[in-house]
C-alpha positions, 0 to 999 in steps of 0.5 A: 211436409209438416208433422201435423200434415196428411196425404192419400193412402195410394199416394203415400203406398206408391211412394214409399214404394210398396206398390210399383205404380199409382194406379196400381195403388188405387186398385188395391184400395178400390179392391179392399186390398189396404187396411188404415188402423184395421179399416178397409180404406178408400184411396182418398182416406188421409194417412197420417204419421203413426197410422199402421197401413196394411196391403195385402199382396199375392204372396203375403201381408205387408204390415207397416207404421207411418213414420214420415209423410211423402208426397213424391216417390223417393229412393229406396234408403229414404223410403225404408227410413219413411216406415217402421216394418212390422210385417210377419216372417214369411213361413219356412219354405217348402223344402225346409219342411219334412216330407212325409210319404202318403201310400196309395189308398189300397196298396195293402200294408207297408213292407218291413222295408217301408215301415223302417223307412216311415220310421226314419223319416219320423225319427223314431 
């Protein structure tokens, strides 16, 4: 398409492949899922080269830059050219943070034994 040219926000998000299917794409404008430069969106809204395009997805944001218009669903080479992501690193996982004990409430004080233990834990 030429550079001045635009299309619908879920056909675009399906063929760059953020989104498995088009109807899938439609639902998550439908639902207020897709953000067009901070704006809530209908599936109908144009996108035009420069926009940035927000989804949210269950386990996190997707946060993208139009770099080229598509009107079909391409490979995934052509579709990673077709956008600059901009999206957050996810947060460390769950094993990577340290764990801290939590006692029982009324299990009295901790041993010499366990307090040694939360020490060490906290690094002191």
């Amino acid at each position: 398409m030429e550079a001045g040219s635009s299309i619908r926000v879920d056909s675009w998000i399906w063929a760059v492949r953020l989104i498995k299917s088009r109807s899938l794409a439609t639902a998550a404008c439908r639902a207020g899922h897709v953000r067009v430069n901070g704006e809530k969106v209908k599936a109908a809204y144009s996108v035009r080269v420069g926009d940035e395009v927000r989804l949210r997805m269950p386990d996190a944001e997707r946060i993208v830059v139009v770099k080229r218009i598509l009107a079909k669903r391409v490979s995934a080479a052509v579709a990673a050219e077709s956008l600059t992501d901009n999206t957050p690193p996810p947060p460390p996982a769950r094993e990577d943070v340290p764990f801290v004990p939590i006692r029982d409430r009324g299990a009295g004080r901790p041993t010499k034994r366990e307090r040694r233990d939360i020490e060490k834990l906290r690094g002191h």
